[in-house]
C-alpha positions as CSV (number, residue, x, y, z in Angstrom):
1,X,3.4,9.4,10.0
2,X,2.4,7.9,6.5
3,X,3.9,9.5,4.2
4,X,1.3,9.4,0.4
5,X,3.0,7.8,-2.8
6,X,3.0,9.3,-6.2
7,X,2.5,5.8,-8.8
8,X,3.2,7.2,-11.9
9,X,3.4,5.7,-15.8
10,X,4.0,6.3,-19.7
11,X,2.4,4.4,-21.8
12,X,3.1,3.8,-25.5
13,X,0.7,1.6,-27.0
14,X,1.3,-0.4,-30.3
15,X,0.1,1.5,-33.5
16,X,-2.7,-0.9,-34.1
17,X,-4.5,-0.2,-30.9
18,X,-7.4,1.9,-31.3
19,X,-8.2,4.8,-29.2
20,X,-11.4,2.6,-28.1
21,X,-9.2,0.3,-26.9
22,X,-6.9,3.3,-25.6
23,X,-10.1,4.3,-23.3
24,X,-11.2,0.6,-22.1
25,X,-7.5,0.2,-20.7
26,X,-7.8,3.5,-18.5
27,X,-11.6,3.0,-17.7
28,X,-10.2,-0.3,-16.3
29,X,-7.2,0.7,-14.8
30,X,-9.9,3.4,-13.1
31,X,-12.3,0.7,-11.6
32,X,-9.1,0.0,-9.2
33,X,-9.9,3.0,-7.0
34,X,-12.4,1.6,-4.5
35,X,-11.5,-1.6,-4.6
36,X,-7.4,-1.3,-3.4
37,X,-7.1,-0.3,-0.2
38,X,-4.9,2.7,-0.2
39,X,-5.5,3.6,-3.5
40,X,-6.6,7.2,-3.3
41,X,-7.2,8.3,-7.0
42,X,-6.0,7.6,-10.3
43,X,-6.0,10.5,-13.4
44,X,-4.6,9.5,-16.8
45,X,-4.3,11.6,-20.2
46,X,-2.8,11.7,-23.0
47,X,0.1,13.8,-24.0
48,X,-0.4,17.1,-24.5
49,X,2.6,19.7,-25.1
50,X,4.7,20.9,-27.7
51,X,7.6,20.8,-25.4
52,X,8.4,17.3,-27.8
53,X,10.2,15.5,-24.6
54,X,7.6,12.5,-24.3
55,X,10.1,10.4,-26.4
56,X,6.9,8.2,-27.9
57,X,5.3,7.8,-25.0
58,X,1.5,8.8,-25.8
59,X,-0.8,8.6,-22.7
60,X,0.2,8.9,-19.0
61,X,-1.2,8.2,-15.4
62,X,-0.9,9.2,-11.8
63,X,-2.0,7.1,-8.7
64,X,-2.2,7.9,-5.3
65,X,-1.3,5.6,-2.8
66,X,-1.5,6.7,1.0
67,X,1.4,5.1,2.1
68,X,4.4,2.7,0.4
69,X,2.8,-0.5,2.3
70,X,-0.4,0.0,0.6
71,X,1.5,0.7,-2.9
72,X,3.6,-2.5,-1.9
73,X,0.4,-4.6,-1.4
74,X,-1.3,-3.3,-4.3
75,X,1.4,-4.9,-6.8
76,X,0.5,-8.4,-6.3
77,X,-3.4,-7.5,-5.6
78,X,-5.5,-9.9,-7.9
79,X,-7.1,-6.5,-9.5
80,X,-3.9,-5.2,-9.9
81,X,-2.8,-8.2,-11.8
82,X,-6.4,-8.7,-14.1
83,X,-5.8,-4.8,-15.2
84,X,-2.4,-5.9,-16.4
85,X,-3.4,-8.9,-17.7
86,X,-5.8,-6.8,-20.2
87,X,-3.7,-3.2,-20.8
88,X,0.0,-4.7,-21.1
89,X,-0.4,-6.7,-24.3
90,X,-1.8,-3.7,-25.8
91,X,1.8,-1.7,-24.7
92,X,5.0,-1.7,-26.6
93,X,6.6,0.5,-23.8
94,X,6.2,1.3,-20.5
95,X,7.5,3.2,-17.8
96,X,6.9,3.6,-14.0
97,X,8.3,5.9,-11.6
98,X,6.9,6.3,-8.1
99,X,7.8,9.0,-5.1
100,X,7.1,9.4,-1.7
101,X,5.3,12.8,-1.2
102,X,7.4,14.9,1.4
């Protein structure tokens, strides 16, 4: 049985990126739903507690994946790789963490 996988990322983006820029990186992360197999949803956000534990990190996203093999293929997926292409150089840190759902 497929087990789903939990994609997730912290963004912190370089101070002169505008929050205009901020939204065209998640609007085109978002247009990857649909077109990556296995790639259930996608919801993104920015932070919002006064917990204080985000360590920089300003904006944040969760993907579902249906199973690790369609995470796995969706790495090197020519969408995949023209999102990066346009959101990284706008990112002075990043961090992804993914999980299998039990």
């Amino acid at each position: 049985m497929k087990k789903q996988v939990k994609h997730y990322g912290c963004f912190e983006f370089h101070p002169e990126i505008s929050e205009e820029q901020i939204e065209e990186c998640f609007r085109k992360m978002n247009t990857m739903v649909g077109e990556i197999p296995g790639l259930l949803d996608f919801h993104f956000g920015p932070y919002e507690s006064d917990e204080g534990l985000n360590e920089g990190y300003t904006h944040g996203f969760i993907m579902t994946f249906d199973s690790a093999d369609s995470r796995d293929a969706y790495l090197p997926h020519p969408k995949h790789e023209e999102v990066k292409d346009f959101v990284v150089p706008k990112l002075k840190r990043v961090v992804v963490f993914d999980f299998v759902m039990p």
